[in-house]
C-alpha positions as CSV (number, residue, x, y, z in Angstrom):
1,X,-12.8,29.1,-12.1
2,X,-16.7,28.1,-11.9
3,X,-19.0,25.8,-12.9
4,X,-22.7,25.8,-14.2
5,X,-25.4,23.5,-13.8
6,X,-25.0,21.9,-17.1
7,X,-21.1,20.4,-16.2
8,X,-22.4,19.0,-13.0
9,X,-25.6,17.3,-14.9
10,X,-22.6,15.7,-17.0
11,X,-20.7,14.3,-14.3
12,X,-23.1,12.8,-13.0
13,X,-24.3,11.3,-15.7
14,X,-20.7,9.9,-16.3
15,X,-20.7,9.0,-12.7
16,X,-24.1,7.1,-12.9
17,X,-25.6,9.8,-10.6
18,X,-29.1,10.9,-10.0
19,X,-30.0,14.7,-8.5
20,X,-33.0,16.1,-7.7
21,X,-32.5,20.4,-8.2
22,X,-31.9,20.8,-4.6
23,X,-29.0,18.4,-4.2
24,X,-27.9,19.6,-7.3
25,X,-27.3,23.3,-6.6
26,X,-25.9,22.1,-3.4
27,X,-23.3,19.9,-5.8
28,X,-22.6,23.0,-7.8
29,X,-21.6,25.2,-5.0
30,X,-19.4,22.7,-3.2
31,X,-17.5,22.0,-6.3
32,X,-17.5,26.0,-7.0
33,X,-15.7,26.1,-3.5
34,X,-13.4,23.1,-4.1
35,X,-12.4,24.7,-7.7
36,X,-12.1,28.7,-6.0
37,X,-9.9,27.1,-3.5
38,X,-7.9,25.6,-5.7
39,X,-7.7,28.8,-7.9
40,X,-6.2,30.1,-4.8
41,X,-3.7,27.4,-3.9
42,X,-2.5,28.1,-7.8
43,X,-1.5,31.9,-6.4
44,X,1.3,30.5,-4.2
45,X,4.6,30.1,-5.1
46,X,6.1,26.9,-5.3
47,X,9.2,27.3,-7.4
48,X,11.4,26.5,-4.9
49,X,9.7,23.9,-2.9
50,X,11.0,20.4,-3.3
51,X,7.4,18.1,-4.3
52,X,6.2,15.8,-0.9
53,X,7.1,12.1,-1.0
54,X,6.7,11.6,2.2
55,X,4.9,12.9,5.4
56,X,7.3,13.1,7.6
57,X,11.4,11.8,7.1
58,X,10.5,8.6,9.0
59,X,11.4,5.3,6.9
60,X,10.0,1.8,7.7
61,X,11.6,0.3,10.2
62,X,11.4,-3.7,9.6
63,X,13.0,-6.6,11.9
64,X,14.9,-9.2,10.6
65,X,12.8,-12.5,9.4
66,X,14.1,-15.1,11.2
67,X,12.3,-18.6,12.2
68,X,11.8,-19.0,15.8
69,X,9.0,-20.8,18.0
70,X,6.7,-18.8,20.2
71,X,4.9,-21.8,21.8
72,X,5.7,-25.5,22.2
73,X,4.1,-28.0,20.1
74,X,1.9,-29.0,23.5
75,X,1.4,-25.4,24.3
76,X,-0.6,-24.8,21.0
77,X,-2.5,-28.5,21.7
78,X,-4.1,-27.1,25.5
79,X,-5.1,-23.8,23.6
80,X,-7.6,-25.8,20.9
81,X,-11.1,-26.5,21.0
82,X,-10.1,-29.9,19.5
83,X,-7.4,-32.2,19.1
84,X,-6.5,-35.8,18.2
85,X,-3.5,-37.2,19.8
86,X,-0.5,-34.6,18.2
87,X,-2.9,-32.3,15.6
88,X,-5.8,-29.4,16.1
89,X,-9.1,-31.1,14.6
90,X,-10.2,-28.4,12.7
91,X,-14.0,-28.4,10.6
92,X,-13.5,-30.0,6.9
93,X,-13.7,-27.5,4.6
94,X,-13.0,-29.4,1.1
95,X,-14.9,-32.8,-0.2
């Protein structure tokens, strides 16, 4: 399978793209590759191969959510810029 000049002057007008000649004979030849190597690709035999869900046969691996404290209420109070008394002074962001 190939394609000429004129298809590639329709995508990119579809695509909102602007070639000079150059670029667009280069265009034409890399999509002329993609489209011979998936001509090839179409020569392989693939009746029995299960489809690919997945990469590899790992599966996600998540922890528990459970509520616990990392730091003391003082212990987050020495790390900020600002405080005032028990809270963080932080910069006002609404009116």
């Amino acid at each position: 399978m190939s394609t000429d000049i004129q298809t590639i002057r329709k995508i990119a007008h579809l695509a909102r793209l602007e070639f000079n000649e150059e670029k667009e004979q280069a265009v034409l030849q890399d999509l002329n590759k993609i489209l011979n190597w998936v001509d090839k690709l179409r020569e392989l035999d693939t009746d029995n191969i299960e489809p690919l869900i997945h990469m590899s046969e790992e599966v996600n691996v998540l922890r528990e959510d459970e509520v616990r404290n990392t730091i003391t209420h003082d212990e987050a109070l020495l790390n900020a810029p600002k405080k005032d008394s028990d809270y963080i002074r932080v910069p006002k962001v609404m009116e």
